[in-house]
N, C-alpha and C positions, 0 to 999 in steps of 0.2 A: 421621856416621861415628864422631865421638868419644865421644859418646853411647850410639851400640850397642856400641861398645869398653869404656866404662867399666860398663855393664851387664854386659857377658857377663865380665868379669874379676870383677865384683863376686858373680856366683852361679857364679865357677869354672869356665868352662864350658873344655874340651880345645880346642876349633877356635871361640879367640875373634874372631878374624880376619874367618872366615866371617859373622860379624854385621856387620863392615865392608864389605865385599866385597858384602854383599847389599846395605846401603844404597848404594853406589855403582852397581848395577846398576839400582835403583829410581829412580836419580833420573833424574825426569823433568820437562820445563819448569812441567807443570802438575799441578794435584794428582789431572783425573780419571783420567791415562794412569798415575802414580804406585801408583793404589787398585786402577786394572784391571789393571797389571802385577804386583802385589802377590800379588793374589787369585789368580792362575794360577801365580805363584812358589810359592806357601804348597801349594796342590794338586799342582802339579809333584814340590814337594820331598818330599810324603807318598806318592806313588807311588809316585816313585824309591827311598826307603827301604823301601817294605815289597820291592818289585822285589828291591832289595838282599839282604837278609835272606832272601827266598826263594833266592836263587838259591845263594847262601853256604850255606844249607842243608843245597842238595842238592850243591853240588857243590864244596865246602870244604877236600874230600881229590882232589882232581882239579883243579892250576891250569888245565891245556889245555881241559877240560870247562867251567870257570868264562870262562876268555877267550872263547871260542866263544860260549857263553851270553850273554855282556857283548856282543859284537859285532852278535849277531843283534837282540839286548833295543835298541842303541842304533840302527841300522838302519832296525827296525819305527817308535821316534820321529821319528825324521827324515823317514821316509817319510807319517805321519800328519801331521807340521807343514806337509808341502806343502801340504795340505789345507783348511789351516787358514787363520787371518791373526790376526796382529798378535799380540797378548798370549798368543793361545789359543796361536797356532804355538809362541809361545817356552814356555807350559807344557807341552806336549807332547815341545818337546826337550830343556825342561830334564828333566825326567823319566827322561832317555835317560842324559845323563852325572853326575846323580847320583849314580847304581848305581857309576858309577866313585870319585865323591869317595868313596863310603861301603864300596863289597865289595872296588873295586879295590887304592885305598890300604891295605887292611887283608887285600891277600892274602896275608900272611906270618903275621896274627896275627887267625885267623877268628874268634878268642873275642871281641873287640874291636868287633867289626861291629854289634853290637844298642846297647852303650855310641856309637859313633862316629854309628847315625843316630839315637839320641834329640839326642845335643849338637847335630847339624846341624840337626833341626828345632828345639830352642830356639833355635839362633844364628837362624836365618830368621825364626823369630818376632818374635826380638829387633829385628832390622833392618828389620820393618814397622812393629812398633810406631814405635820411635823415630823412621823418616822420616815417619810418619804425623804423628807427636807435632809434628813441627818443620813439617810445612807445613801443619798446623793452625793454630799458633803462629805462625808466620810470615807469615801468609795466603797463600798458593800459590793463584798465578789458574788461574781457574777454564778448563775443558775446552770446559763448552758455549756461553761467550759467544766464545772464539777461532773455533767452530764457528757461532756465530750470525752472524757477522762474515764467516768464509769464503762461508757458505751466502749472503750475502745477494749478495755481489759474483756469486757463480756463479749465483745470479740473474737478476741485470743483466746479464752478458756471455750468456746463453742464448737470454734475449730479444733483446741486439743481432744475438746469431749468427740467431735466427729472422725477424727483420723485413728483417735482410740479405737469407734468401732467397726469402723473401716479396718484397720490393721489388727486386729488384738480380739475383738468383739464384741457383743453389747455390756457396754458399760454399767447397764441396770436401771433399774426402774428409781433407786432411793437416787442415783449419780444424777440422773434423768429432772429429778424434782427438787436439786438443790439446784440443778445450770438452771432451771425455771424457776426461780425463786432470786438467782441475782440477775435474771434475766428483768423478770417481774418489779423489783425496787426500782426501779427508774422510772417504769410508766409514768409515776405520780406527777414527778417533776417535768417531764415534756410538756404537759401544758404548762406550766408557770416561763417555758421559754418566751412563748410568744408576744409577754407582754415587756416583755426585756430588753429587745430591740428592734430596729425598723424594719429588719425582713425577719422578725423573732419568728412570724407562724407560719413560712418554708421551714426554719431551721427546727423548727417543731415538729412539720411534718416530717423530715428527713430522720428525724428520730425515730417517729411514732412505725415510718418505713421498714427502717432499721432494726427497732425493737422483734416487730412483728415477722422481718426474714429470720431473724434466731431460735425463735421458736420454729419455725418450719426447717430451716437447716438442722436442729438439733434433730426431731421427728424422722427428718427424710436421711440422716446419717445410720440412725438405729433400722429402719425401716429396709435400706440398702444392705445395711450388713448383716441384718436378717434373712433377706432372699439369697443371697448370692452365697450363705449357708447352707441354706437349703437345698441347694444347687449341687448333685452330684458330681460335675466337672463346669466348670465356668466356661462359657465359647470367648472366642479371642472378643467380643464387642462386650463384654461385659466385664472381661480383664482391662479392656482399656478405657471404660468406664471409671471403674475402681482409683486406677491411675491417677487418670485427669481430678477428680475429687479429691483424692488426696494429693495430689498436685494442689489445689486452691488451698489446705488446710495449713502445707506448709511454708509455703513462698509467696511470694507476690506475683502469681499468676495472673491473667485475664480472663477474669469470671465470661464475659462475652465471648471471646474463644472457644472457652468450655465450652458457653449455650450449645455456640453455632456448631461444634463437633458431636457435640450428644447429640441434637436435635437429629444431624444427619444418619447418628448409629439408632437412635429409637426409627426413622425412617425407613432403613434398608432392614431392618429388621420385621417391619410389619411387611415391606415388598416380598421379603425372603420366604418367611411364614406361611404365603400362600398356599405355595405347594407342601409343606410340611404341617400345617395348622395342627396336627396331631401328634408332630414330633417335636415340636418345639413348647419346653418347657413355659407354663403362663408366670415361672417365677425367673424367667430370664427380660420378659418384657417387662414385669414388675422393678424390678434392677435398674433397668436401662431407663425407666420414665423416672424414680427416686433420684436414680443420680439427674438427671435433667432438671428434676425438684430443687433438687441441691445448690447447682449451680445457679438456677435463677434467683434464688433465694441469696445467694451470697453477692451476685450484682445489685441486688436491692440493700444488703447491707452493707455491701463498700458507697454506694450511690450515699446511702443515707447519713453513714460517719462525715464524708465528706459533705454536705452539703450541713452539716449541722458548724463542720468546723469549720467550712469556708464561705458557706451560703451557696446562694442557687437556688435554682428548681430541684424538686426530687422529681424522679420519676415517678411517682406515685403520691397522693396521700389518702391514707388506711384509716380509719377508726381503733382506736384498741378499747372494745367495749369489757366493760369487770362482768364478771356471774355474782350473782345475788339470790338468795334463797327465797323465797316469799314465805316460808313458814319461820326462817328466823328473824325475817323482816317484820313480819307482827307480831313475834313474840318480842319484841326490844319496843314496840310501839306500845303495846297494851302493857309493859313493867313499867316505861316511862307515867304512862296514864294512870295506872293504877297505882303508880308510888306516888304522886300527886294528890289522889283523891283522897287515900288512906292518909297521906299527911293534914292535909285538908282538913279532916273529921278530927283527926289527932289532936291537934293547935284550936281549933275552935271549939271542940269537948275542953279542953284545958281552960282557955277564956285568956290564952296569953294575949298579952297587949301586943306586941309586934309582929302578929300573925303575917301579915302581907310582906314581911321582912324575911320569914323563915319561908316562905311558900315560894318568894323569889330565888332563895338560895338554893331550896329543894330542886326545881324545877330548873335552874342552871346545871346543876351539876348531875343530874338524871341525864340532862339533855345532851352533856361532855361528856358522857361516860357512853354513849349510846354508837358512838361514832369510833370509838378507839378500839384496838384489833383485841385487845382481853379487855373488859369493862373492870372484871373481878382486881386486877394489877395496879387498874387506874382508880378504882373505889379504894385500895388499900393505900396508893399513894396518897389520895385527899383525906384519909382519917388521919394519916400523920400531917400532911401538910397542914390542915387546916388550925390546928391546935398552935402550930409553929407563926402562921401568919399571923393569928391573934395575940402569939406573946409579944413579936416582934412590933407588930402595932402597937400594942400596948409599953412598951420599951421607949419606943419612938414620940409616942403622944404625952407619955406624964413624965418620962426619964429626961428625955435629951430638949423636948421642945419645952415641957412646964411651965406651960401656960403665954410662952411668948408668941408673939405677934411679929415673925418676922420671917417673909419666902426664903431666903439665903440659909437661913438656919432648916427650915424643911426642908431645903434643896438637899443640905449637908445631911443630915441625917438620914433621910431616905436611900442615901446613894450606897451605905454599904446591906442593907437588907436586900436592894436590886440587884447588886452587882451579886453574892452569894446567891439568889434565885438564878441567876442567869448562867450561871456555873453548875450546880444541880440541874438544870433542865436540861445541860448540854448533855451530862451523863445517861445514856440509857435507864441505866437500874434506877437511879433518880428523878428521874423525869418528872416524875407525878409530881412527886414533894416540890419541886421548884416551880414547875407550873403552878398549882394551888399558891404559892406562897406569893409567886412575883402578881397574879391575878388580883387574889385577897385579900393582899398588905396592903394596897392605894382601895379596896372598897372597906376593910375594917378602920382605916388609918381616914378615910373620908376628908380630905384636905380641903379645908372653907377658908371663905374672906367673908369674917374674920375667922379664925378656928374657936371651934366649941371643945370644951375639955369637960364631957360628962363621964364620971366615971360608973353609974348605975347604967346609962345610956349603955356604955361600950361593953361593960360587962356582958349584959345583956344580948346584943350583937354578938358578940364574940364564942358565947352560949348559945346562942342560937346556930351559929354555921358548924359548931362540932355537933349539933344534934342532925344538921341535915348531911353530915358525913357520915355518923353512924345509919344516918337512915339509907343511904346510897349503898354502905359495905352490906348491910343487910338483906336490903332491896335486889342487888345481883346475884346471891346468894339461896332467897329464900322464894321470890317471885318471877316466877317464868323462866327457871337458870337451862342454859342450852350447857350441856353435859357435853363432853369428845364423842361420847358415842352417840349422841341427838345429830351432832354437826353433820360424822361422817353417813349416817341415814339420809340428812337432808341434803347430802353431795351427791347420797348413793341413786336417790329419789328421782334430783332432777336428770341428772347421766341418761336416766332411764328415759325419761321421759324426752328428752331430746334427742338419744338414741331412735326410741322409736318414730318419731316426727320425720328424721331422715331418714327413715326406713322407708316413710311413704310417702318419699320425696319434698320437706317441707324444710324450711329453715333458710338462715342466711346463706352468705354467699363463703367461698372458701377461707379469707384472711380473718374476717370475724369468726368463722368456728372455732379457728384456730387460737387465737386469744380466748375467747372463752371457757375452750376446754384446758387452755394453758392456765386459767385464771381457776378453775374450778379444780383441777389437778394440783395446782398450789396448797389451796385452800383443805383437799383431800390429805394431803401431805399434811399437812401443818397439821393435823387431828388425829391422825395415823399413831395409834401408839402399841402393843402388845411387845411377846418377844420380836427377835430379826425376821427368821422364816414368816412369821404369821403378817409382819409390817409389808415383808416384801411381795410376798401372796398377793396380799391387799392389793396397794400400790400397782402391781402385775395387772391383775383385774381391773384397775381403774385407768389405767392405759391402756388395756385394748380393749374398753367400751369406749373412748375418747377417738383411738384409730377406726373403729368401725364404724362409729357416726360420721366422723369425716368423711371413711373412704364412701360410705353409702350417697351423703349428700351430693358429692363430687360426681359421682358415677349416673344419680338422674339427672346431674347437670349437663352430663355429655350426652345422657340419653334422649333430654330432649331436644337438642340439636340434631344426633343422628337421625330421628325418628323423621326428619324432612327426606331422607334419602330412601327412596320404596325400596331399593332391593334391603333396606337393614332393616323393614320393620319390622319385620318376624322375629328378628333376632334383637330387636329393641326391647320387644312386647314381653319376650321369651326370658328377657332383662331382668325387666320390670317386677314381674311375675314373682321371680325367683327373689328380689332383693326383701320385696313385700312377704314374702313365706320366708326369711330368712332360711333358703334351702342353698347349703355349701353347692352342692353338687351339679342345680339348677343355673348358680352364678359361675359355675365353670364352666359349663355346657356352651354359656352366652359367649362367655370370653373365646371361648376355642372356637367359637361362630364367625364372631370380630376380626380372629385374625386368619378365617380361614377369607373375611371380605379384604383384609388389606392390602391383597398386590392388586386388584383391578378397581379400587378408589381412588377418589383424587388426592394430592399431598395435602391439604390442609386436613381434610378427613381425615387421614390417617391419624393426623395428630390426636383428631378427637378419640380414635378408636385406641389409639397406645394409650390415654388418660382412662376411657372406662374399661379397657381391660384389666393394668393396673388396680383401679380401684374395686372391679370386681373379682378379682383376684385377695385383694387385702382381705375383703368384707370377706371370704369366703372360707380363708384360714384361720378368723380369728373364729367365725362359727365354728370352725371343730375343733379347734385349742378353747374356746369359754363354754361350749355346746350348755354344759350343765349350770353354768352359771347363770346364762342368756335362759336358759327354763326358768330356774328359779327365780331370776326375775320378769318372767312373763312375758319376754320379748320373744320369745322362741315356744310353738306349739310344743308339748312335753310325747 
C-alpha cells in the first residue's frame, strides 16, 4: 500500500488513495487469487469508466436522467455477478459502482469526468503493479500447491465415502452434501491457477477434471451400492464388480485395469441377457455400468491430481459450470437499485452537501454485499467496521500525523491499522470488520501531497459512510430479503424445471449436469434447515430429482444414437415414450427390450445399450420411490 501511495504521489496523480485502496482489496493469501482478482479489477475498472463517460455524455445536463441511468447500469452488474463466481462476479460488479467513483462523484463538475477516470485507471494499475511487485519479491505461495493439497484429501475422504457404501451402505443424503461441499470449495480456486504458471491452464484443467470425476464417483458409489441392495442374490459379475471398486477406494490400484475388466463384465453381460432378457434382473446391469462409472471416473481423477501436481495434458478439459437462480438474481439486482434510488431521494430531500460522496459509498457497498454468500453477515460486518475505520482514520490524521508534512511518518502510522485489518480479515467470523476497515481506512484517511487536515470535512465523511452502513444492514433486511425457505423454493423451482427439460430430452451434456446438480444440491443443503428427519426427507428428495434428470438426460443421449440401428427403433420410440409420460413401468419394458437386443448387436452397441438400460432403469425407480412427490410437482400426470 505504501508503495502504490508513493507511486501515485510521485506522478501526481488526483485519487492517490485509490492506488491504496486497490492494493488492499487485492490482497489476497496467495499470489494466484491476487493475479486473478487483479485481472478482473483492471477489466472491471476499464468498463466502468468508459460506462462512466458514456453516460455523463448523454446525460450531464439531466442529474435525475444521470441517477436513473447509474441505477439501472449498477442493477444490470449485480444481476450479471450472480451469474458468475468468484473474481469474475467481482469484475462484473465492480464495473457497476465504478460509474459512481467516476460520473457520480463528479456530478457537479461533468468537465472533470474523462480527467477523474484516466487517474482511476492509473491508480488501479498502479496498485497491481506494486502488489504484483511485492508478492513477486516476497514469494507469495502459491495457489495451485494449496489446491493440490486440498484435491488430494478430497480424494481420500470420496473414496472412504465410496467404500463406505460399497461395504456398510449408503452413507446418506446429509454424508452425501457435506463430501459435496468440500468437493465444491475448490472450484473457485482452479481458475486462479492458470494465471500462476506457464502451463498454469492444463494444470487448471486437470483440476477442473478431477474436481468434476468426484462428484460422479461419489453419485456412482451411492448409486452402486444402492442396486446391488436391491439385488436378491448378487451373480458372480456383480460380486467381482463390488470388488474391483473397492479395490480402487483402498490401494493404489489401476483405475484402467478396472475400466478394461468391467468394460468386459458389462459386455458378457448384455451377450448373456439375450436368452434370459426376462430373467435377468435390470438392477444387475444397473450395478455393472455404475461400477464402470466409477472406475472411469477415478482415472479422470488420478489423471487430473497428477497433472495438477506434475503438469501435462489431462485427458480431458470439463467446464465446471455454478447454478444460479434467476428469481434470486433479480431480487439482489432490483435491492441494489432500489437501495440506491431511495438513498438518492434520501440525501437530496436532506440537501446534504456531500451527496455524490454518500451515494458513492451507498452504492459500493450495496454492490459488496451483492456478491458475498450471506449479504445479512457481511452488512453486519460493515456497521461495525465502518465506525472502526473512521475512528482509526481519525486517530491517524490529527493523533499521530497533526498536521505534518512527511510520507515516512504516514508510512509509520498507517502500518499498524493495516497490519490489524489484515489479521481480522484472515479470521472467518471477522472478515467483514477487517475488510471494511483495511478498504475505508486509506479512502477516510484520503492521503494527499500536501495532506489536508479538515476536521468538519472528515467528520463529515466519516458520518456519512456509518449512514451508508446502516443503510446496507437495513436494506438486506427490509428490501427484497430472500428467506431459507424463499432460497430452498427457488432450488425446488429450478430442479423442476431442468428435470422436466431432461425429461424431453433437452439439456447439456453428462459432466455439466453433474456440476450443476452438484452446485444446486449444495446450495439446497446450505438452506435445508427443520428437525433431522424432516432435513433428511428433504435432502432425499432433492437427490433423486438430481439422479433422475441425469439419468433421463443420459438415456435420450443413448437414445438417439441407437435410434440409427432399425431393428431398435421400436424399442427406441417405446423409450422415448415412456421417459416423456414419466411411466416406471413403460421405462422397464424398454430396458427388458434392450437387453433382450444385446447378444445379436455389435460391441460398441452394446455399450450404448448397457448405458440407456442403466439409466432407464434409474429414472424408473426413482418414479416409484418419489411417484407422489414427482405429482405434486407437476412432473408426473396425477
Amino acid at each position: 500500500m505504501i508503495l502504490a501511495l508513493y507511486a501515485a504521489f510521485w506522478l501526481q496523480l488526483s485519487s492517490a488513495s485509490s492506488a491504496a485502496v486497490c492494493v488492499a482489496i487485492l490482497a489476497q493469501p496467495t499470489r494466484g487469487q491476487a493475479l486473478s482478482k487483479a485481472l478482473y479489477r483492471f477489466l472491471g475498472t476499464l468498463v466502468g469508466a468508459a460506462v462512466a463517460i458514456g453516460l455523463m455524455a448523454l446525460f450531464a445536463q439531466d442529474r435525475v436522467l444521470l441517477l436513473v441511468a447509474f441505477a439501472t447500469w449498477l442493477g444490470l452488474c449485480v444481476f450479471t455477478a450472480h451469474f458468475l463466481q468468484d473474481t469474475r462476479a467481482y469484475g462484473a460488479m465492480l464495473s457497476g459502482y465504478t460509474v459512481a467513483i467516476i460520473a457520480i462523484a463528479h456530478i457537479d463538475t461533468p468537465q472533470n469526468t474523462f480527467d477523474a477516470a484516466v487517474d482511476r485507471v492509473a491508480a488501479i494499475t498502479l496498485g497491481i503493479v506494486a502488489i504484483t511487485f511485492i508478492n513477486d519479491a516476497l514469494g507469495s505461495p502459491s495457489i495451485w500447491r494449496s489446491v493440490r493439497d486440498t484435491l488430494g484429501g478430497a480424494i481420500a475422504e470420496t473414496k472412504a465415502f465410496a467404500r463406505e457404501a460399497l461395504t456398510r451402505g449408503d452413507p446418506g443424503s446429509e454424508r452425501a452434501a457435506a463430501l459435496i461441499r468440500k468437493i465444491a470449495a475448490m472450484r473457485g480456486d482452479t481458475s486462479a491457477i492458470a494465471g500462476e504458471l506457464d502451463d498454469g491452464p492444463d494444470r487448471a484443467a486437470g483440476a477442473r477434471s478431477a474436481i468434476a470425476a468426484l462428484y460422479v464417483m461419489a453419485a456412482a458409489a451411492r448409486h452402486l451400492g444402492a442396486a446391488i441392495a436391491r439385488l436378491s442374490e448378487p451373480s458372480p459379475a456383480v460380486a467381482e464388480a463390488r470388488r474391483l471398486c473397492v479395490g480402487l477406494t483402498e490401494a493404489e490400484a489401476d483405475p484402467d485395469a478396472a475400466v478394461a475388466r468391467l468394460s468386459e463384465l458389462v459386455d458378457a453381460a448384455l451377450v448373456g441377457s439375450a436368452t434370459r432378457a426376462n430373467e435377468t434382473p435390470l438392477d444387475e446391469i444397473l450395478a455393472l455400468q455404475r461400477s464402470l462409472d466409477f472406475a472411469r471416473a477415478a482415472v479422470f481423477a488420478q489423471d487430473g491430481y497428477g497433472v495438477l501436481a506434475r503438469g501435462g495434458q489431462p485427458l480431458r478439459n470439463v467446464p465446471l459450470p455454478t447454478h444460479r437462480d434467476m428469481p434470486e438474481a433479480l431480487r439482489g439486482a432490483l435491492r441494489v437499485a432500489i437501495a440506491f434510488g431511495l438513498s438518492a431521494l434520501f440525501f437530496i430531500a436532506a440537501g446534504w452537501p456531500a451527496t455524490s460522496f454518500a451515494l458513492v459509498q451507498v452504492a459500493s457497498t450495496c454492490a459488496l454485499s451483492s456478491i458475498t454468500p450471506d449479504p445479512r453477515v457481511f452488512a453486519k460486518g460493515v456497521l461495525i467496521g465502518m465506525p472502526v475505520a473512521a475512528l482509526c482514520a481519525g486517530i491517524v490524521l490529527f493523533g499521530a500525523l497533526a498536521g505534518v508534512q512527511g510520507f515516512p511518518l504516514l508510512a509509520i502510522a498507517m502500518a499498524p491499522v493495516v497490519f490489524a485489518a489484515c489479521f481480522l480479515s484472515l479470521n472467518p467470523p471477522t472478515f467483514g470488520i477487517g475488510f471494511i476497515l483495511l478498504v475505508f481506512f486509506p479512502v477516510l484517511l484520503s492521503p494527499a501531497n500536501p495532506q489536508t487536515y479538515d476536521p468538519q470535512g472528515f467528520l463529515s465523511n466519516a458520518f456519512l459512510v456509518v449512514v451508508a452502513a446502516l443503510i446496507l444492514f437495513f436494506t438486506v433486511r427490509v428490501i427484497l430479503p430472500v428467506s431459507n425457505a424463499r432460497h430452498r423454493a427457488f432450488a425446488l423451482d429450478s430442479a423442476r424445471r431442468a428435470l422436466v427439460d431432461a425429461l424431453a430430452g433437452q439439456g447439456g451434456d453428462a459432466t455439466t449436469r453433474t456440476s450443476l446438480n452438484s452446485d444446486r444440491l449444495l446450495q439446497f443443503a446450505r438452506w435445508s434447515s427443520g428437525s433431522g428427519a424432516v432435513r433428511r426427507a428433504s435432502l432425499d428428495r432433492a437427490f433423486d430429482l438430481a439422479r433422475m434428470e441425469s439419468a433421463a438426460a443420459r438415456a435420450h443421449a443413448q437414445l438417439r444414437g441407437l435410434a440409427c440401428d432399425a431393428s431398435l427403433a421400436a424399442a427406441v420410440e417405446r423409450a422415448r415414450t415412456a421417459i416423456v409420460a414419466v411411466d416406471a413401468a413403460g421405462m422397464r419394458d424398454a430396458a427388458r427390450a434392450f437387453l433382450a437386443a444385446g447378444g445379436t448387436a455389435a460391441p460398441e452397441t452394446r455399450l450404448h445399450l448397457a448405458r440407456a438400460v442403466s439409466d432407464l432403469t434409474t429414472a424408473a425407480h426413482v418414479t416409484e420411490v418419489q411417484g407422489r412427490f414427482l405429482r405434486r410437482l407437476g412432473v408426473m400426470a396425477a
